[in-house]
SEPAMAR-256305 format. One line per 10 residues: number of its first residue (from 1); their letters; for each residue x, y, z of C-alpha. Coordinates in nm, 2 decimals. Example, Ala and Ser with C-alpha at 12.3 -4.5 7.8 and 13.67 -1.06 7.14 Angstrom:
// SEPAMAR-256305
1) AS) 1.23:-0.45:0.78 | 1.37:-0.11:0.71
//
This chain:
// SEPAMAR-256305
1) XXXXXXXXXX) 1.76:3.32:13.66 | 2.03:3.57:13.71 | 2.44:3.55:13.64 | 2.36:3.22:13.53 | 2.26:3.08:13.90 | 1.91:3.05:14.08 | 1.73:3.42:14.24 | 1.59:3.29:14.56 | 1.84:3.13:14.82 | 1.71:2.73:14.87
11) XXXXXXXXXX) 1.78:2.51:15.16 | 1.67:2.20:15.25 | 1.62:2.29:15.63 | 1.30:2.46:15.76 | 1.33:2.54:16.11 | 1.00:2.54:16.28 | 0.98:2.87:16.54 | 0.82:3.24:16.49 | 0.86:3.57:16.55 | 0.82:3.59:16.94
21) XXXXXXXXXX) 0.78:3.88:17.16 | 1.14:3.80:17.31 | 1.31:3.79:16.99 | 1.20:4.13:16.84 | 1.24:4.33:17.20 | 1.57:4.14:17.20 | 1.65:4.30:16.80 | 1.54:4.61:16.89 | 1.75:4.63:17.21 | 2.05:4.50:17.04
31) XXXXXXXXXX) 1.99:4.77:16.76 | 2.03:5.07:16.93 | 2.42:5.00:16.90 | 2.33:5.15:16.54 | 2.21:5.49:16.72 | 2.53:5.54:16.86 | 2.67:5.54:16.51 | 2.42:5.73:16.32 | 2.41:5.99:16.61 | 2.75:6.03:16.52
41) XXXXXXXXXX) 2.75:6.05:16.13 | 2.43:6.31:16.17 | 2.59:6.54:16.46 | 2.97:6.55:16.30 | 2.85:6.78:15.96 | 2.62:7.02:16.18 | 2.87:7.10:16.45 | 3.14:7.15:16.17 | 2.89:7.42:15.97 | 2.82:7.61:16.28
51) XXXXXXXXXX) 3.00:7.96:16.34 | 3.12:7.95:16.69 | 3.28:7.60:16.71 | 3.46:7.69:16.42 | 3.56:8.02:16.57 | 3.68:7.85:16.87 | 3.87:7.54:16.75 | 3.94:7.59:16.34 | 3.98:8.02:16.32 | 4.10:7.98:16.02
61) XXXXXXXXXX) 3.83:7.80:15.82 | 3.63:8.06:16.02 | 3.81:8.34:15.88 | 3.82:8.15:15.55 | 3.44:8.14:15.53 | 3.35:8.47:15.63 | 3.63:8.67:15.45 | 3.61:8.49:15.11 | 3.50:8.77:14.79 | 3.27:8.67:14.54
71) XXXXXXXXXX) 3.56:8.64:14.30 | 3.68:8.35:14.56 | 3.62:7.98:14.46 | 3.32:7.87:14.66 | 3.46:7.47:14.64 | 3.73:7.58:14.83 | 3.63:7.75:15.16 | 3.59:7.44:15.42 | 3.92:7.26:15.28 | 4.11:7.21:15.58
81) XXXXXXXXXX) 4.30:6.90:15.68 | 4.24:6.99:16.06 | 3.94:7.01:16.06 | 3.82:6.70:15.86 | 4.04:6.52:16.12 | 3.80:6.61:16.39 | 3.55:6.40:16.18 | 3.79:6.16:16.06 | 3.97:6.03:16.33 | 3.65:5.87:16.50
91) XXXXXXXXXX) 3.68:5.62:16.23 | 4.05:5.52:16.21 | 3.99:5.48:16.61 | 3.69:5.23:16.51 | 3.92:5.05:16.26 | 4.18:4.93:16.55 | 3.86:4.89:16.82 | 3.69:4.63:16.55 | 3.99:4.38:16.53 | 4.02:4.38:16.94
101) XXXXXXXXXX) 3.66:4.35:16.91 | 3.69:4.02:16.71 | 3.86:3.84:17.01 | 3.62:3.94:17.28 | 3.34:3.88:17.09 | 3.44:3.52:16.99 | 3.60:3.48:17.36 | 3.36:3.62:17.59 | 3.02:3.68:17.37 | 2.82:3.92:17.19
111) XXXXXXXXXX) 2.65:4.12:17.47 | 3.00:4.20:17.65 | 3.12:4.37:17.32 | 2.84:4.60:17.30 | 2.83:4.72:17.66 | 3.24:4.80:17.62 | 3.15:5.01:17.29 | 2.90:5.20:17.52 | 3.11:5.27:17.76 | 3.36:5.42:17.54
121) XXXXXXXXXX) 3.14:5.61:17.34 | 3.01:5.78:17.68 | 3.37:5.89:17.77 | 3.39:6.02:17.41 | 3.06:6.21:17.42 | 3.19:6.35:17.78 | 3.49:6.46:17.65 | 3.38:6.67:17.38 | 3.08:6.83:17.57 | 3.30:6.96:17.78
131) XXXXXXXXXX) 3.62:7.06:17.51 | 3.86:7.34:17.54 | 4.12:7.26:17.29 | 4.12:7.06:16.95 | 4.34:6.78:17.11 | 4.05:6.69:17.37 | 3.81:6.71:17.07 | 4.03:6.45:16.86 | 4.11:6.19:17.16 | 3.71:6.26:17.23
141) XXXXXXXXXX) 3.62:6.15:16.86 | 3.88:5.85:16.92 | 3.65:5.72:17.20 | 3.35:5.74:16.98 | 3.53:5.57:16.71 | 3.64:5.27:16.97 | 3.30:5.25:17.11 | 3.14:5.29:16.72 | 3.41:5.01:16.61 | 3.31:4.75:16.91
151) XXXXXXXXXX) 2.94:4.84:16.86 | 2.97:4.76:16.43 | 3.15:4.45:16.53 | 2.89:4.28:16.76 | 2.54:4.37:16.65 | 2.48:4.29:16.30 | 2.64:3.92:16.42 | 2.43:3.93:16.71 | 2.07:4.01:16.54 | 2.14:3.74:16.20
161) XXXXXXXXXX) 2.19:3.51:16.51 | 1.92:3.55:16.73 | 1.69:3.60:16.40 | 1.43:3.33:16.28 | 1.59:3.28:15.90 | 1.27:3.36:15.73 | 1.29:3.71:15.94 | 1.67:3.76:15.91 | 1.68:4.06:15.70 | 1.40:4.27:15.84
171) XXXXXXXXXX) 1.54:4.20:16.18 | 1.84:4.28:16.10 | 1.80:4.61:15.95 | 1.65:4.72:16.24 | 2.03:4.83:16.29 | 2.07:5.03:16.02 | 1.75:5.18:16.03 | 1.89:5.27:16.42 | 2.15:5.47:16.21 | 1.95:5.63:16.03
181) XXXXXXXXXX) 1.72:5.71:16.30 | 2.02:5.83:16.51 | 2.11:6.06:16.19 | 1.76:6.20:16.19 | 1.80:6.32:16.50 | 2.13:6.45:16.53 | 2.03:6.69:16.21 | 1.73:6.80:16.42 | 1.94:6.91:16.71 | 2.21:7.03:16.51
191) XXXXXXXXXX) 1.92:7.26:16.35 | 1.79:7.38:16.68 | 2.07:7.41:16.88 | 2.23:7.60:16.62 | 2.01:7.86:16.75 | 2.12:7.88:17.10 | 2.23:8.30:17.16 | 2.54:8.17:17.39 | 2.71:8.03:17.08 | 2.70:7.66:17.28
201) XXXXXXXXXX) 2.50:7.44:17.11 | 2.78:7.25:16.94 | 2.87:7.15:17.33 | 2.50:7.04:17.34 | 2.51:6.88:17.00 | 2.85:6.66:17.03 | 2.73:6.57:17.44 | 2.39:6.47:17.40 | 2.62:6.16:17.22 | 2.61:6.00:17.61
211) XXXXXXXXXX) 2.23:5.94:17.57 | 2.22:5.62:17.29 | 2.55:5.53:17.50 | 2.34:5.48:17.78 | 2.09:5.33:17.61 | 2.32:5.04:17.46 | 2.47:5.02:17.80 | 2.11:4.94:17.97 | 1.99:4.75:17.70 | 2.29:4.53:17.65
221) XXXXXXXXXX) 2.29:4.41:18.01 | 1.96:4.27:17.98 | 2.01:4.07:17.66 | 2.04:3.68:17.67 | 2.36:3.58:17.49 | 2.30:3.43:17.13 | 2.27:3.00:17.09 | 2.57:3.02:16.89 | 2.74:3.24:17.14 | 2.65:2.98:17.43
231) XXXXXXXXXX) 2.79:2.68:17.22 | 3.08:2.82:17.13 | 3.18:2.91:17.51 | 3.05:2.53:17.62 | 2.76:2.63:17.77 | 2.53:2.39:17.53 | 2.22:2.33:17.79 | 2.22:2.67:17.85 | 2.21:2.76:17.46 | 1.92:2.52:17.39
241) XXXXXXXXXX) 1.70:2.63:17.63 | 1.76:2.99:17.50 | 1.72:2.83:17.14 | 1.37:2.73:17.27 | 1.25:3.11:17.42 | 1.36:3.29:17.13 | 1.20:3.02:16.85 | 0.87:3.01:17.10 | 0.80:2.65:17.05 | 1.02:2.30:17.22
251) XXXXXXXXXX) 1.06:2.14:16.88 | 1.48:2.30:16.80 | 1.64:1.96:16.80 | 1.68:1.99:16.43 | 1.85:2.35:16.47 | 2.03:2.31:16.73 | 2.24:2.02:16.66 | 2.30:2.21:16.35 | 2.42:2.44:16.55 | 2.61:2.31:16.74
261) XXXXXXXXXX) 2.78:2.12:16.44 | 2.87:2.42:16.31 | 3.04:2.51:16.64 | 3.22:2.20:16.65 | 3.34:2.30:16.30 | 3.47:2.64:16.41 | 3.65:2.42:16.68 | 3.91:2.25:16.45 | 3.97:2.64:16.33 | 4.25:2.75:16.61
271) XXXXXXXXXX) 4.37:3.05:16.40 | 4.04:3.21:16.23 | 4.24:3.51:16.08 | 4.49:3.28:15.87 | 4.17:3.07:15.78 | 4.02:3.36:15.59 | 4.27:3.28:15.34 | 4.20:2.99:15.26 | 4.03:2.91:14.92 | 3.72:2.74:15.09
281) XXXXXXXXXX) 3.67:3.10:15.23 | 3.76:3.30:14.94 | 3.46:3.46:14.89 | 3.35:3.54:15.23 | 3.69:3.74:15.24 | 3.62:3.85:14.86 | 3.26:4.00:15.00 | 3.38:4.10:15.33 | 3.63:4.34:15.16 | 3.45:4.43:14.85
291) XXXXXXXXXX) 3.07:4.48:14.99 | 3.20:4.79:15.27 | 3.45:4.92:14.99 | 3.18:4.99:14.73 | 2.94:5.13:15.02 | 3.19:5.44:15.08 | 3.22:5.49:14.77 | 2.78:5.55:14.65 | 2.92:5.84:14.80 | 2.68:5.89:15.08
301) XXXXXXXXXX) 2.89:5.92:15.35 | 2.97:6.27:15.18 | 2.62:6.34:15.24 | 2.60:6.26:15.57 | 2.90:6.37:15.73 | 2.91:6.72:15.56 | 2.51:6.74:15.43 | 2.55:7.08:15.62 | 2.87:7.19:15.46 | 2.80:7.08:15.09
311) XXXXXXXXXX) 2.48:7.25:15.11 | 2.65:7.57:15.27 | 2.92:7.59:15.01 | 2.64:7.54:14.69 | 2.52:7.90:14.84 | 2.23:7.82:15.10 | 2.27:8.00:15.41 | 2.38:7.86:15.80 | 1.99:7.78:15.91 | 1.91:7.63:15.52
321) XXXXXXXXXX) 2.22:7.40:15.51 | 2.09:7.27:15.88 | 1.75:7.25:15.79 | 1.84:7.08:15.39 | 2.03:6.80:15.64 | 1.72:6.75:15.80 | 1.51:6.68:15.49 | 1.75:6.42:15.37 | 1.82:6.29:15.71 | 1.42:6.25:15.75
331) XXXXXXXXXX) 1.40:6.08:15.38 | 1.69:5.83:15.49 | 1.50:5.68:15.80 | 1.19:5.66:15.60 | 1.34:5.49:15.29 | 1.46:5.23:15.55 | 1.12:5.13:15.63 | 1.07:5.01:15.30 | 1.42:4.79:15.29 | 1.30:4.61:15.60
341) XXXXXXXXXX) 0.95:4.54:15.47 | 1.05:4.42:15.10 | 1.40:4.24:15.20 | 1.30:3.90:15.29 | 1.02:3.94:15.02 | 1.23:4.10:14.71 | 1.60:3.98:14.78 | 1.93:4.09:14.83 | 2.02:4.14:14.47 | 1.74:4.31:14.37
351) XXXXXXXXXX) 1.72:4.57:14.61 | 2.13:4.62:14.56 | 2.09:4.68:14.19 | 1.77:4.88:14.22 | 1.92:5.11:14.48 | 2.26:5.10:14.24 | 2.11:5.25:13.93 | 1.87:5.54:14.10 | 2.22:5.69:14.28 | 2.35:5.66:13.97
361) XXXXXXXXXX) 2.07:5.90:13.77 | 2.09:6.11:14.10 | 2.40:6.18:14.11 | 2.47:6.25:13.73 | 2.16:6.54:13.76 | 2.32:6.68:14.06 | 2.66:6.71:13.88 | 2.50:6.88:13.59 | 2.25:7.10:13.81 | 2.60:7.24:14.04
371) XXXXXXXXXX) 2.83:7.21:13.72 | 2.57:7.41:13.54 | 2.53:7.74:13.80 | 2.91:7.69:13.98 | 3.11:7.62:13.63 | 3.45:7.51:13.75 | 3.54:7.86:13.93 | 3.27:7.82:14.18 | 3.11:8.14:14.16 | 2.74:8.10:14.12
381) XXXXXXXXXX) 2.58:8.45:14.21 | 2.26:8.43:14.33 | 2.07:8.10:14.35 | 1.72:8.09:14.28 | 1.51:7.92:14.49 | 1.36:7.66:14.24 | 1.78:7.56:14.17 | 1.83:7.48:14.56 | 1.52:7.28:14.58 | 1.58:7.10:14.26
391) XXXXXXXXXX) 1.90:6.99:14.43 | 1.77:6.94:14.75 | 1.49:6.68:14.62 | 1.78:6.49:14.39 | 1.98:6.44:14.67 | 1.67:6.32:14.87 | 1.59:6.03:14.58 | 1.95:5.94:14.62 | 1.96:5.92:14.93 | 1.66:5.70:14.96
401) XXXXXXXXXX) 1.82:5.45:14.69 | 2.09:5.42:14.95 | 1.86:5.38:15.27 | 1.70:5.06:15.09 | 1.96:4.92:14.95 | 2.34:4.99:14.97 | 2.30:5.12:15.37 | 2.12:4.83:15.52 | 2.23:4.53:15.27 | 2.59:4.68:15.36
411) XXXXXXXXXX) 2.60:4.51:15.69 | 2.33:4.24:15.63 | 2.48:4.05:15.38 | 2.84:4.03:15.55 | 2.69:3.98:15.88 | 2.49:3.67:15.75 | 2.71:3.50:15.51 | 3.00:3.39:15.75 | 3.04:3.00:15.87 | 3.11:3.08:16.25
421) XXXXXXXXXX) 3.43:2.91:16.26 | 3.49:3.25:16.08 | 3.24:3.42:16.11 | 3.37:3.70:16.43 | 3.70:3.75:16.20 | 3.55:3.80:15.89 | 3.31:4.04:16.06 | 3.59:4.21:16.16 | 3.77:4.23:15.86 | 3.42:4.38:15.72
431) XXXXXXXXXX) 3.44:4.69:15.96 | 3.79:4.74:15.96 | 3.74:4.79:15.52 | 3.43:4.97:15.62 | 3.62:5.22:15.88 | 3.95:5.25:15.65 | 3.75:5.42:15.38 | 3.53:5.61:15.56 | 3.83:5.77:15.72 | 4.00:5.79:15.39
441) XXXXXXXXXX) 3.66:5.94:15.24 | 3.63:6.19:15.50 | 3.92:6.30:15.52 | 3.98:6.43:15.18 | 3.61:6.50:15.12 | 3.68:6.87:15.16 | 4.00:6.86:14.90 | 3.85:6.63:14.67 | 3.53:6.89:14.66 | 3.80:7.21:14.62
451) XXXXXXXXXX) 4.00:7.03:14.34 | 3.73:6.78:14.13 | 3.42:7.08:14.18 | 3.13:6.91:14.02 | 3.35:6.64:13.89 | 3.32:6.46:14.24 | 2.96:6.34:14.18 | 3.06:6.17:13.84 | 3.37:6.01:14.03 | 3.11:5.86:14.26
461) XXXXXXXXXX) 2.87:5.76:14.00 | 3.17:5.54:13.79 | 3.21:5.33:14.13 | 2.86:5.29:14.13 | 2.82:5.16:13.82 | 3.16:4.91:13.86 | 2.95:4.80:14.25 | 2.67:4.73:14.09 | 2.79:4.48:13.83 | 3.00:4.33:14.09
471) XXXXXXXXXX) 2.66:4.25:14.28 | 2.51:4.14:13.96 | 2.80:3.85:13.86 | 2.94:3.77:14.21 | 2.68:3.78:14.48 | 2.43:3.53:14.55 | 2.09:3.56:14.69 | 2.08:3.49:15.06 | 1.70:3.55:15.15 | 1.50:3.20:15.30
481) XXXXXXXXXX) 1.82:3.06:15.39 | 1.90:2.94:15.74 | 2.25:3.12:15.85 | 2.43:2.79:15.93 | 2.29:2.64:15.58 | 2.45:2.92:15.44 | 2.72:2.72:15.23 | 2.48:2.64:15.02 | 2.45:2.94:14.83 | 2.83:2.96:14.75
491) XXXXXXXXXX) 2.88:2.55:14.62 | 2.55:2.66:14.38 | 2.70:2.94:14.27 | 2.88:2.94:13.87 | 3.18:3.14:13.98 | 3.21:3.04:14.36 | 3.18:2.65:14.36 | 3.54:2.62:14.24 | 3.68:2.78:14.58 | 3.39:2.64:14.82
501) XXXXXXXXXX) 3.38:2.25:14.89 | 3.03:2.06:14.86 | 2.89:1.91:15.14 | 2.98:1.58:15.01 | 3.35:1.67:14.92 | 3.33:1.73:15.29 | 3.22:1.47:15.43 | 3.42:1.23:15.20 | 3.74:1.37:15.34 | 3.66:1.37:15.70
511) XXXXXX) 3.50:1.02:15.64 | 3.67:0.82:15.38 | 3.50:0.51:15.28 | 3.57:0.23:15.51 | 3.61:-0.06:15.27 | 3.97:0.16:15.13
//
C-alpha cells in the first residue's frame, strides 16, 4: 500500500493476444517520431557552443566569449536573449502545431499526423542547412517546432494504442528512448563536425535534421491506422480485422466491443476541449498539466539543450564541452534501456519517485561542487582535472535518474490515462504544457544561469522534491491495466473517486431502473 490506495493497477479484463512481429515493427516505426525530437534537443546546444556559427549569426556573444578577462563573470558570457531564441522558438512553434494537431488526429487518424510533422521538420532542417541570416534560422526552428509539435501529439497516442496492455509501457518508451537515441547522436556529430577546417559543420549539424524527417515520413506511410482510430472514423470491420493482426490470435471479441464502447462514448462528446473541464475529467486535466510541468522543471532540459554551453562556461574547453555532451547524451540512451525493461514489471510510481530522489542528491553535489570553485563571481582559475570529472560523472547519475523515470514516464502516463472521448485533447493539452515551459525554460536558461550562478541547481532541486510528492499522493499506478479499463484506477483512488463517477453511477444514470 501506498497514499492510502492499492500499488499495482487491477482490472477485471484480460485480453488474450501477444507481442507479434507486426506490433513491435509497427512501435518501432511509429517511434522514430521521437528522433526527430531528440535530434533536435542534442544538435541545438552543440551548434550554439561552436565558434563560427556564433561568429556568423550572434557576433556579439562571439565577441563576448572570446574577449571576456579573468576578472569577468564566467556565468555571464552566453546570456543573450537572441540567441536562446534560436533554440527557443522551435518550441513555442510546437505549442500552436500540437493543438491543430488535436483535430487532425481525432478527424483523420494517427498516421496522417505523423507524416505532416515530417514534412515540416524537413522544410525546417532545409532551411537552416542552408541559412544566411538569423531570420531564416528562426522561421527554420519554427518548422522543426511544428513538425516536433505534430510528431509529440500523435505517437505516444498511437503506440499505448496499438500496445498489448501487459506491454504498454515498454512499448511505449520505445519513443522516448528514440529521443534519447536522436540526442546521442546529434552530440556525436556536433563533436565531429565541430572539427570541420571550413568552419561549416553547424550547416552539417542543423541539416542532417532531414534524415529522421525522412524516416518518419517512410515509416508512417506504411503503418496500419490504430483499432481505436478505425472506430472512431466508422470504419469498424476494418478496425477488427486490424484488432486481430496486431493481437496475433481471432479471439478480440471481448476487446473490441470494449472498444468500440468506448468510441461510442467519445461520440456523445461533441466539444472534447470544454469536456476536459468537467469534474469526471478533473484529473486527467490535473495530470495532463501537472505531469509535463514538473518534467521541465528536473531541470534536464538545461542539460540537454546547452550540455555544451554549461560545460564551456564551468571552464572546459570547445572539443571537452562537445565531447562531456557526449558522455551524458550516451548515459541517457542507456539509462532508457533499463526504464523499458523494469516499467511493466516495477511501476509507474516507483520508477517516478526513484528517479525523483537521485536528481535530487545530484543536483545538490553539483551546486556545491560549482558553488565551491566559481563562488558567486564566477572566476574559478584553473580547474583541475579530478573537479571536471567529478562533475561530469554527477551530471551523468542525474541524468540517468531522468532517462528511467521522469523522461519516458513523462509521456507514458499522459498518453495512457485518457478515455478517448478525450483522449486527442487532453494529449494535446499535455504537449502544449510540455512546449510552454520548455520555451520558457530555454529561453531564460542563459539569464537565470548569469543571475542565480550555482543557485540554479538548488532552484531545480526544490521542484523536484514538490514533483515527487505530487506523484506520491496524487498519481495512481497504471501498469497491467488495459487502456480503455483505465477508469478504474481513478474511481479506486482516495483523492480522485470524488471527481470520477463509478461504473455503476454510470450506468444507473444512462439506465435508470425501469420499475421508476
Amino acid at each position: 500500500m501506498a497514499g492510502g490506495f492499492i500499488e499495482k493497477g487491477s482490472s477485471e479484463k484480460n485480453y488474450p493476444g501477444k507481442l507479434t512481429f507486426r506490433v513491435f515493427i509497427t512501435c518501432v516505426t511509429a517511434a522514430f517520431g521521437g528522433l526527430i525530437f531528440g535530434y533536435d534537443l542534442g544538435i541545438s546546444g552543440g551548434v550554439t557552443s561552436m565558434d563560427p556559427f556564433l561568429k556568423k549569426f550572434f557576433p556579439d556573444v562571439y565577441a563576448k566569449e572570446h574577449n571576456i578577462k579573468p576578472t569577468d563573470n564566467q556565468y555571464c558570457k552566453f546570456d543573450s536573449q537572441v540567441l536562446t531564441l534560436f533554440t527557443s522558438s522551435l518550441y513555442l512553434a510546437a505549442l500552436v502545431a500540437s493543438i491543430f494537431a488535436s483535430k487532425v488526429t481525432r478527424a483523420f487518424g494517427r498516421r496522417l499526423t505523423m507524416i505532416s510533422g515530417g514534412v515540416l521538420f524537413l522544410a525546417g532542417a532545409a532551411l537552416n542547412g542552408f541559412a544566411q541570416q538569423v531570420w531564416m534560422l528562426i522561421v527554420g526552428r519554427m518548422l522543426l517546432g511544428f513538425g516536433i509539435g505534430c510528431a509529440n501529439q500523435s505517437v505516444p497516442i498511437y503506440v499505448s494504442e496499438v500496445a498489448p496492455y501487459k506491454y504498454r509501457g515498454a512499448l511505449n518508451m520505445l519513443f522516448q528512448l528514440a529521443i534519447t537515441i536522436g540526442i546521442f547522436v546529434a552530440n556525436i556529430l556536433n563533436y565531429l563536425f565541430a572539427k570541420m577546417e571550413n568552419g561549416e559543420g553547424w550547416r552539417y549539424s542543423l541539416g542532417l535534421a532531414g534524415v529522421p524527417a525522412i524516416m518518419i515520413i517512410i515509416g508512417a506511410m506504411f503503418l496500419p491506422d490504430s483499432p481505436n482510430s478505425l472506430i472512431e472514423r466508422g470504419q469498424a470491420e476494418k478496425a477488427k480485422k486490424e484488432l486481430i493482426k496486431i493481437r496475433g490470435t481471432n479471439d478480440v471479441d471481448e476487446e473490441f466491443k470494449d472498444l468500440v464502447a468506448a468510441s461510442e462514448a467519445s461520440k456523445q462528446v461533441k466539444h472534447p476541449w470544454s469536456s476536459l473541464f468537467k469534474s469526471e475529467y478533473r484529473p486527467h486535466l490535473t495530470m495532463a498539466i501537472a505531469i509535463p510541468f514538473f518534467q521541465q522543471l528536473t531541470g534536464m532540459n538545461v542539460i540537454t539543450f546547452y550540455a555544451p554551453v554549461l560545460f564551456k562556461t564551468i571552464g572546459f574547453g570547445g572539443t571537452a564541452s562537445l565531447m562531456s555532451a557526449m558522455i551524458t547524451g550516451g548515459c541517457n540512451a542507456l539509462a532508457t534501456l533499463v526504464s523499458i525493461f523494469t516499467v511493466d514489471k516495477v511501476g509507474r510510481r516507483k520508477l517516478f519517485l526513484e528517479g525523483g530522489a537521485q536528481m535530487f542528491i545530484c543536483q545538490l553535489v553539483i551546486a556545491a561542487a560549482i558553488g565551491s570553485k566559481f563562488g558567486t563571481d564566477g572566476n574559478p582559475g584553473v580547474l583541475p582535472k579530478w573537479f571536471a570529472s567529478t562533475v561530469v560523472v554527477f551530471i551523468c547519475i542525474y541524468v540517468a535518474g531522468f532517462a528511467w523515470s521522469w523522461g519516458p514516464l513523462g509521456w507514458l502516463v499522459p498518453s495512457e490515462i485518457f478515455p478517448l472521448e478525450v483522449r486527442s485533447a487532453a494529449q494535446s493539452v499535455n504537449v502544449s504544457v510540455n512546449m510552454i515551459f520548455t520555451f520558457a525554460i530555454a529561453q531564460v536558461f542563459t539569464a537565470m544561469l548569469c543571475h542565480m550562478k550555482f543557485g540554479l541547481f538548488i532552484f531545480f532541486a526544490f521542484f523536484v522534491i514538490v514533483m515527487s510528492i505530487f506523484i506520491h499522493k496524487f498519481l495512481p499506478e497504471t501498469k497491467g491495466v488495459p487502456i480503455e479499463e483505465i477508469s478504474l484506477v481513478w474511481e479506486n483512488h482516495p483523492y480522485w473517486n470524488k471527481f470520477v463517477k463509478s461504473s455503476a453511477q454510470k450506468n444507473k444514470i444512462a439506465a435508470p431502473d425501469s420499475q421508476v
